[in-house]
C-alpha positions in Angstrom: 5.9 2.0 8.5 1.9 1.7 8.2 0.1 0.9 5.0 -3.7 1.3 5.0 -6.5 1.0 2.8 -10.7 0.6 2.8 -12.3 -2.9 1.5 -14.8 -1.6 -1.1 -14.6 -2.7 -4.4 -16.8 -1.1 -7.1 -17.5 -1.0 -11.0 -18.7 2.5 -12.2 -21.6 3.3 -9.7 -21.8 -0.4 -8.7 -20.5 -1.8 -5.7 -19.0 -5.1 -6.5 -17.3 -6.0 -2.9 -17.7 -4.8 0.1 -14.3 -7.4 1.4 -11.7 -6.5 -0.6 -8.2 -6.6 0.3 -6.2 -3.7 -1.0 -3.1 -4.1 1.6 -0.9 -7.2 1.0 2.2 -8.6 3.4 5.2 -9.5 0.8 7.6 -10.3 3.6 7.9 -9.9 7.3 9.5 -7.0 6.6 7.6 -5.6 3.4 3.9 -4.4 2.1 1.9 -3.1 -0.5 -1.5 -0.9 -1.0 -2.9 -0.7 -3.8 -5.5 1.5 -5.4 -7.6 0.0 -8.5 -8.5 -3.2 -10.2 -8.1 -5.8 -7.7 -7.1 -8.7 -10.3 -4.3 -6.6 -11.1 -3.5 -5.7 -7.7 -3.7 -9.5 -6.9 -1.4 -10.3 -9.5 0.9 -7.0 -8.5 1.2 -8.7 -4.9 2.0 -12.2 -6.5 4.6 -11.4 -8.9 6.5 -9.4 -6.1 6.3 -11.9 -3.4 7.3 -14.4 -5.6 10.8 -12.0 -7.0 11.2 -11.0 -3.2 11.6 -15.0 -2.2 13.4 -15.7 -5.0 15.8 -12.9 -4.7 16.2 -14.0 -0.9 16.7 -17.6 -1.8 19.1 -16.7 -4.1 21.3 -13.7 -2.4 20.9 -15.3 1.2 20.3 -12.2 2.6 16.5 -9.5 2.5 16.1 -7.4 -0.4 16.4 -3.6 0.3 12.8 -1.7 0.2 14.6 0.6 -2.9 15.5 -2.6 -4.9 12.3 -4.5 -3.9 10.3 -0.9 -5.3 13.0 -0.6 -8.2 11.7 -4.3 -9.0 8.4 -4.2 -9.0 8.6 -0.5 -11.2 10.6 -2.4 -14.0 7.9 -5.4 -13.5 5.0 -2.3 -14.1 7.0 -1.2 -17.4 7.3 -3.9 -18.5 3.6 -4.2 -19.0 3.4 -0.7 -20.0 1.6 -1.8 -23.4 -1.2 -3.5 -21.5 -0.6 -2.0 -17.5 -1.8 -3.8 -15.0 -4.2 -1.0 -13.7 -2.9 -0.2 -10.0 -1.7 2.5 -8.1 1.1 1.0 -5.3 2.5 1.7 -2.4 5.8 0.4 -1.8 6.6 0.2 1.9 9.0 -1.7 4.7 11.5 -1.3 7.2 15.3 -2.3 6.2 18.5 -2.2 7.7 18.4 1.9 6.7 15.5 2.5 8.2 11.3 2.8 6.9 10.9 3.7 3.1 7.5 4.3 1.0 7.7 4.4 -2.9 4.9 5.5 -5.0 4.5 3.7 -8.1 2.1 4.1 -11.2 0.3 2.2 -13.3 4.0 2.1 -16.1 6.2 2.1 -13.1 7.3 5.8 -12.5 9.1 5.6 -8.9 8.5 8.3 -6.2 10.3 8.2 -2.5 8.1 10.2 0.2 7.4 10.5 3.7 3.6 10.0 2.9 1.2 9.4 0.5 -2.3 8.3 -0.6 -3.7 6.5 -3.9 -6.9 6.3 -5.3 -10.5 7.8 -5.4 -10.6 9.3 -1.6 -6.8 10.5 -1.9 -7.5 14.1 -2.1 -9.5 13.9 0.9 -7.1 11.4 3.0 -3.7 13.5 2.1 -5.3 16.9 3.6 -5.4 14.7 6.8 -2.1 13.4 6.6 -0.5 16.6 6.1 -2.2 18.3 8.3 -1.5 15.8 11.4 1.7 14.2 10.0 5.4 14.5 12.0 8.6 12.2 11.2 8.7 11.2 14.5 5.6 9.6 15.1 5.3 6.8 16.8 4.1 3.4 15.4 0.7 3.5 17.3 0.6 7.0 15.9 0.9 6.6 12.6 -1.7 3.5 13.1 -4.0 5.8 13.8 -3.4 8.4 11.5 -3.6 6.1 8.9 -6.9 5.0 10.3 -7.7 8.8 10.6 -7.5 9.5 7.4 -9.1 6.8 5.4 -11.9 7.1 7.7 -12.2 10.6 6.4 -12.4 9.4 2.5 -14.7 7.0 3.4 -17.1 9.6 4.9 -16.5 11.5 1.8 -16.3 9.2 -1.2 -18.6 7.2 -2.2 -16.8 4.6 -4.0 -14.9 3.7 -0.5 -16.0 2.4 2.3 -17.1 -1.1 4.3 -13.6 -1.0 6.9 -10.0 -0.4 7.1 -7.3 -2.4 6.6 -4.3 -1.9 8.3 -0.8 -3.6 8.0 2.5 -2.4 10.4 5.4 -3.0 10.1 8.0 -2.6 12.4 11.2 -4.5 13.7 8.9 -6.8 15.0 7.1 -8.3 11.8 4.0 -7.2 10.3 1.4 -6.9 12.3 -2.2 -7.2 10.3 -5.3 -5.4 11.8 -9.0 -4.8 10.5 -10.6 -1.1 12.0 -15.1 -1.5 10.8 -16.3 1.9 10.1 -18.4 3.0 12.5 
């Protein structure tokens, strides 16, 4: 399971940050992306870590991706009067295998293979689709995630400044930074 995402952070036609991090670990065994406000997604990150650990505490045992995703969509609706302004990726590796969930900005809940949020989206899911295959290997999914947010980075001006990349895999998470050349 890899989630990616580029660092830029901007305000209309004003770049506000060119560090941002848009890809958060939950767990060893669970992520985020985000697309959007970055206080929101900050807060997004903190309230599901926090449910995730207590869940964990509490059931002695990890929470499924779907229930962790389920969670956090209830957590988004629940807001749905003032929503916290973030499109998310729900992704991690369980004991039935890697799962992605798409979420909103109210919480509507999507399964799928792939996906991509935000401003360079349109450009970044032509390259996933065109290059994507079940069975690719961790390194190659890596790199197709690298692939294709170098590609709406090229293209969109309101991403940019490097990649973030977080794996996840029966190993942990592994956490990696790709500059844009």
């Amino acid at each position: 399971m890899v989630l990616a995402s580029e660092k830029r952070v901007s305000y209309g036609f004003t770049v506000t940050s060119k560090s941002a991090k848009k890809v958060f670990t939950i767990t060893d065994y669970l992520g985020i992306a985000c697309a959007g406000l970055i206080g929101d997604m900050q807060a997004i990150a903190r309230s599901l870590r926090a449910e995730v650990r207590l869940y964990e505490l509490d059931a002695n045992r990890r929470m499924p991706i779907k229930a962790a995703a389920k969670l956090l969509a209830n957590i988004l609706f629940g807001q749905r009067y003032m929503p916290l302004i973030s499109e998310t990726l729900v992704g991690g590796l369980d004991e039935t295998g890697p799962h992605l969930y798409v979420l909103d900005t109210i919480g509507s809940l999507i399964e799928d293979d792939y996906a991509s949020l935000g401003s360079g989206s349109t450009i970044a899911i032509g390259v996933i689709e065109s290059n994507y295959k079940k069975d690719l290997s961790l390194e190659d999914a890596k790199s197709l995630a690298v692939k294709a947010v170098r590609a709406a980075i090229e293209r969109d001006a309101l991403s940019g400044d490097g990649i973030d990349v977080l794996a996840i895999s029966d190993r942990g998470v592994e956490e990696a930074f790709y500059p844009v050349k």
